[in-house]
C-alpha positions, 0 to 999 in steps of 0.5 A: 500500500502507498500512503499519498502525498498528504499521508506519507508514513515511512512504515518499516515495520510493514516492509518486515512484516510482509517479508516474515510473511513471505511476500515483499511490498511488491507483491502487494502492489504490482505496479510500483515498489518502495524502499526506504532510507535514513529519513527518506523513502523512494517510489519506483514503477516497475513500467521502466523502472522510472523512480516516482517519489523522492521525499523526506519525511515530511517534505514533498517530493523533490521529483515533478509531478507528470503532466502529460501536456508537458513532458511525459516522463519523470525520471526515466531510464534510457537503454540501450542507447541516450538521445536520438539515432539519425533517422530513428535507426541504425545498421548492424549486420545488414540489417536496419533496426529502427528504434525511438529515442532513448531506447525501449526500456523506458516502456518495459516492464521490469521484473522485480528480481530483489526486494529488501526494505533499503534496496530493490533490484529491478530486470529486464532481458533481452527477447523477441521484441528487444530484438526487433529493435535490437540484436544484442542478447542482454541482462538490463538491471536497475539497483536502487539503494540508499546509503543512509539518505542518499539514493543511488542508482546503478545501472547493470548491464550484462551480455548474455550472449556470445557476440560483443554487446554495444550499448549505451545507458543514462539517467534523465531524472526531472526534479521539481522547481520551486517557482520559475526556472529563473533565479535557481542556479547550478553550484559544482563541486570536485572531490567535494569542494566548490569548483569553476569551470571553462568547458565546451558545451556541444550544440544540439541542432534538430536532436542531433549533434551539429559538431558545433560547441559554445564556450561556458564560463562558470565561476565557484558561486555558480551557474544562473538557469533561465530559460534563454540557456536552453533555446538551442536544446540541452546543455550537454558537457563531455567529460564533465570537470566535476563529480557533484552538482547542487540544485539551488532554488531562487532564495539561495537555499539547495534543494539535492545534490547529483552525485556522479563519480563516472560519467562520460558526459552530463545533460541538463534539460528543461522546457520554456515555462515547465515546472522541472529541470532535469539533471541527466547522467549520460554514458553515450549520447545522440548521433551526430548530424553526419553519421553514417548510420552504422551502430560499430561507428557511432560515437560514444558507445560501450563494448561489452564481450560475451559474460561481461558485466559492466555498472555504473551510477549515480545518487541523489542526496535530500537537503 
């Protein structure tokens, strides 16, 4: 049973209880999972393994709330590959496979293949569908786990055939604003101190890299969001010079910090006027305006031989 908005209960003694008895939350609720932290508690959706609810005891959700008529997501998952393919497809084999952007996990349903009361390990395999779209025989796994009151996410790939696995995967969680985008900001943060930073933010011209970059200066106080950052797209940075980021609301208060450890690049993305801002860990990206089409020849992508396993991950911590 999940207790509403208004009613959140952080009730661990249901959680034992249900396990004593033989059967987890999950079972009583088929469609989402709840795990609980120091203070804190997840809600995730087995449709995609998206995280719902990320709240404090007491506090509202730091996730938005989905309105379809703006963005109808809230913070999925994306295998097996981020962002958009040329033409919405590629070539493997001699063959041509068409598949939507971000790939098809956001629109699966997982397998609940663990359960405890600070952790859930979520799953989904390869199959006939998977592989109308895509070739490659894969375990896909989503772990979400708190360590005291950060959340982290891992996500789990594992090739379970005997060919190369060539893959991408990445977070795109959106996190409510408080008010207008304007007057929030982005602080960054290295090894745990406050960093500045010049980098090259790539152009994104129609959903594809236009081979373009811009120049961003960011000093230690920080990054000011506005919707004019965002006309051309996402801002997109490869290789981030930084492992934290906190988002930090129009009074000067932070809302979370991003923690990512790993990431091969990082996407921040909002619509004009939308009630969210996503901060969107990324290990691959979208095709470039002149690919070939060719999946070994796209930019980005991680190998995987037959019995390897590779994770990766990210966390949010509540303030």
């Amino acid at each position: 049973m999940w207790l509403g908005e208004k009613d959140w209960v952080f009730n661990k003694r249901l959680i034992s209880l249900a396990r004593k008895a033989g059967e987890y939350l999950c079972r009583m609720n088929q469609e989402t999972v709840q795990i609980f932290g120091e203070g804190v508690g997840a809600e995730i959706a087995l449709m995609g393994a998206e995280l719902q609810v990320l709240k404090r005891e007491g506090s509202n959700n730091v996730l938005w709330q989905k309105d379809d008529a703006i963005w109808n997501r809230v913070a999925p998952n994306l295998f097996p590959i981020v962002g958009r393919l040329k033409g919405d497809a590629f070539s493997w084999g001699g063959k041509t496979y068409a598949m939507k952007q971000h790939g098809f996990a956001r629109d699966r349903k997982f397998e609940v293949l663990q359960h405890d009361e600070d952790a859930v390990l979520l799953g989904l395999r390869s199959d006939d569908q998977t592989r109308e779209q895509y070739p490659f025989e894969f375990a896909f796994r989503v772990r979400y786990r708190f360590e005291k009151a950060v959340l982290w996410v891992d996500y789990i790939t594992e090739n379970i055939g005997d060919e190369a696995v060539l893959y991408s995967v990445g977070g795109h969680p959106g996190f409510a604003l408080r008010g207008a985008l304007q007057g929030h900001s982005l602080v960054f943060s290295e090894a745990g101190d406050p960093v500045g930073f010049s980098a090259a933010r790539r152009l994104i011209e129609g959903g594809y890299y236009s081979g373009k970059t811009a120049s961003v200066e960011v000093d230690v106080s920080g990054l000011p969001l506005s919707d004019a950052l965002f006309e051309s797209d996402a801002i997109v940075f490869n290789d981030p010079p930084f492992d934290a980021v906190t988002l930090v609301d129009a009074k000067g208060d932070a809302m979370l910090d991003f923690y990512c450890w790993e990431w091969d690049a990082v996407g921040f993305w909002t619509k004009s006027g939308a009630p969210f801002f996503c901060i969107e860990p990324w290990w691959g990206w979208a095709d470039d305006a002149d690919s070939d089409g060719r999946f070994e020849s796209k930019r980005g992508l991680h190998r995987l031989e037959p019995g390897e396993v590779e994770t990766v991950s990210y966390g949010l911590g509540l303030r």
